[in-house]
C-alpha positions in Angstrom: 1.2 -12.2 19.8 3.1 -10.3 17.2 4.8 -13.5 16.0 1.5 -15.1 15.4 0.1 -12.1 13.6 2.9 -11.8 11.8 3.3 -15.8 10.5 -0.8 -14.9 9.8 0.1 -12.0 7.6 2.2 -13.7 5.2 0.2 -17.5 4.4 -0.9 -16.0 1.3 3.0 -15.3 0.4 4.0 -18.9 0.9 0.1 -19.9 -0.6 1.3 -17.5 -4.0 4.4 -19.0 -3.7 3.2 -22.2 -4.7 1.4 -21.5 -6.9 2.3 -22.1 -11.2 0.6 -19.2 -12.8 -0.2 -15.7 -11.5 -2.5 -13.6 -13.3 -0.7 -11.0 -13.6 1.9 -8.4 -12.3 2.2 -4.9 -11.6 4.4 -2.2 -11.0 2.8 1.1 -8.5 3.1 4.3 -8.0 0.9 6.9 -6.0 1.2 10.0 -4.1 -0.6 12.0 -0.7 -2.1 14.8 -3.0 -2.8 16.5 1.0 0.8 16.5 1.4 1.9 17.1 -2.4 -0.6 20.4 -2.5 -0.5 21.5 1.2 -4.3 20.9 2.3 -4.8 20.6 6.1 -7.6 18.4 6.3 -6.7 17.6 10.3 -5.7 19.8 13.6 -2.2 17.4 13.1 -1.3 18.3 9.4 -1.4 22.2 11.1 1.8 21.7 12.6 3.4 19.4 9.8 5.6 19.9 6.8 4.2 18.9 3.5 5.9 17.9 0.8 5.6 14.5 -1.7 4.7 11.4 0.5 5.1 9.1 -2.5 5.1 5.2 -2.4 6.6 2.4 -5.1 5.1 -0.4 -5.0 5.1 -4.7 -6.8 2.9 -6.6 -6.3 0.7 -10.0 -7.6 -2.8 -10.7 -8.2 -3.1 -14.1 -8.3 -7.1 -15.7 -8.5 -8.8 -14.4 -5.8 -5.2 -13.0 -3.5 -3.5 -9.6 -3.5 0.4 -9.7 -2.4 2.6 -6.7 -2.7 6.2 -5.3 -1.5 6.2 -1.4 -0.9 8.9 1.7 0.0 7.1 4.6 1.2 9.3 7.7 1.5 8.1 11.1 2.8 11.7 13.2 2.6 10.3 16.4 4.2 9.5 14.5 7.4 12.6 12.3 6.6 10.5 9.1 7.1 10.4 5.8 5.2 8.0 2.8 5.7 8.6 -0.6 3.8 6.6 -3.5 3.9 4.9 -6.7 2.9 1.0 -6.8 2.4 -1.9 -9.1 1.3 -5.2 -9.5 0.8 -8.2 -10.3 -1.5 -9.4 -8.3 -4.5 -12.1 -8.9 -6.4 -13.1 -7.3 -10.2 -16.6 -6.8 -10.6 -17.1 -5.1 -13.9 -14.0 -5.8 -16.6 -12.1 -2.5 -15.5 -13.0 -2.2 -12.3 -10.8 -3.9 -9.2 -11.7 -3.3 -5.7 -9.3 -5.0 -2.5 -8.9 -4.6 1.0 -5.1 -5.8 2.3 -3.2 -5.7 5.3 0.7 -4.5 5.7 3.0 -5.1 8.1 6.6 -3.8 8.0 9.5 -1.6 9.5 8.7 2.0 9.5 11.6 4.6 10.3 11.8 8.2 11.4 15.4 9.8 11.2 18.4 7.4 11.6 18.1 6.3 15.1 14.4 5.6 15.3 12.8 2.6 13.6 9.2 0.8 14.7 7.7 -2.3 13.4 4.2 -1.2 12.2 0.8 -2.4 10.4 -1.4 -0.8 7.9 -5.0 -1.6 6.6 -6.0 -0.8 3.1 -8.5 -0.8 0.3 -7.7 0.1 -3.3 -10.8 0.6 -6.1 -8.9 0.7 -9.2 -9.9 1.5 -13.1 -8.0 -0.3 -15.9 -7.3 1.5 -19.2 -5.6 -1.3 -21.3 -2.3 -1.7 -19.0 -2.6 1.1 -16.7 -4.5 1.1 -13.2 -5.7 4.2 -12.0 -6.0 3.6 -8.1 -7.5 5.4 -4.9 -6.3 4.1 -1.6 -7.6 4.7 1.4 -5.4 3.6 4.0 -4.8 3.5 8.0 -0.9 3.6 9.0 -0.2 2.5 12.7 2.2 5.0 13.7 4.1 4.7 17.2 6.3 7.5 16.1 3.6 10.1 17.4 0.7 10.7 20.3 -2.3 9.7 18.4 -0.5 6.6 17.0 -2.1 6.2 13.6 -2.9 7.9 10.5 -5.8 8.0 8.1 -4.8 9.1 4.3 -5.7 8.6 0.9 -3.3 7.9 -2.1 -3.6 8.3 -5.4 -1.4 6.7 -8.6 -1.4 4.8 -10.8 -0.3 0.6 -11.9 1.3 -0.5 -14.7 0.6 -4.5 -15.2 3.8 -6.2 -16.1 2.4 -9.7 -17.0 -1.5 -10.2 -17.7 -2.5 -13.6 -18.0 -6.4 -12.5 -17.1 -7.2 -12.4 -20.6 -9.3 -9.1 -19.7 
């Protein structure tokens, strides 16, 4: 079952991949402000250290098709999560972008603990000229601990590489 949601996962990489022109690339960034400015907004975070839960992130939009590569690091809890995603996005308004994506990758918790792992996300984005500023919502499976998945938001910023959009 994994293999198959796995090989389901990436056909928009290998559909991108075949494709001539990309509308354009980005470079991410974005942070847990919960973790960056200690707020415990759950019984859990009571009991956890905070600290910057930061994630870098590339990614293509490409017509209708979001794909992306991310690290995310969270030092304080010495844990690291990288992995692929995709998804669609659609823009609305001219500065506006909204998607919803999936993720699937290798998350790892110290040096002798690592767990393949999924995600689910949506992103509403607001471009001013280059930049992207972006609000994530996002679900994290988590097998490293009892309730086995996390709820948190993000919030950064894109930088769009190459724009072929025209917008």
């Amino acid at each position: 079952m994994k293999t198959l949601l796995t090989l389901i996962a990436f056909v928009p990489f290998l559909a991108l991949a075949q494709t001539a022109e990309i509308d354009h690339w980005y470079l991410g960034a974005t942070i847990d402000p919960n973790n960056l400015l200690n707020v415990v907004d759950n019984p859990r975070m009571e009991r956890d250290d905070f600290g910057t839960d930061f994630k870098i992130e590339a990614g293509a939009y490409n017509r209708n098709v979001l794909v992306y590569a991310f690290y995310n690091g969270f030092p304080q809890q010495d844990y690291t999560y990288m992995a692929l995603g995709a998804g669609a996005y659609v823009q609305p308004f001219s500065k506006v972008i909204v998607s919803g994506s999936l993720q699937y990758g290798i998350l790892k918790r110290q040096v002798n603990e690592a767990y393949l792992a999924w995600g689910a996300r949506a992103t509403l984005g607001y471009r001013i000229g280059r930049f992207t500023l972006v609000a994530e919502p996002e679900y994290q499976q988590r097998p490293d601990i009892a309730n086995h998945g996390i709820f948190q938001l993000k919030v950064g910023v894109q930088f769009w590489v190459l724009n072929k959009m025209g917008r």
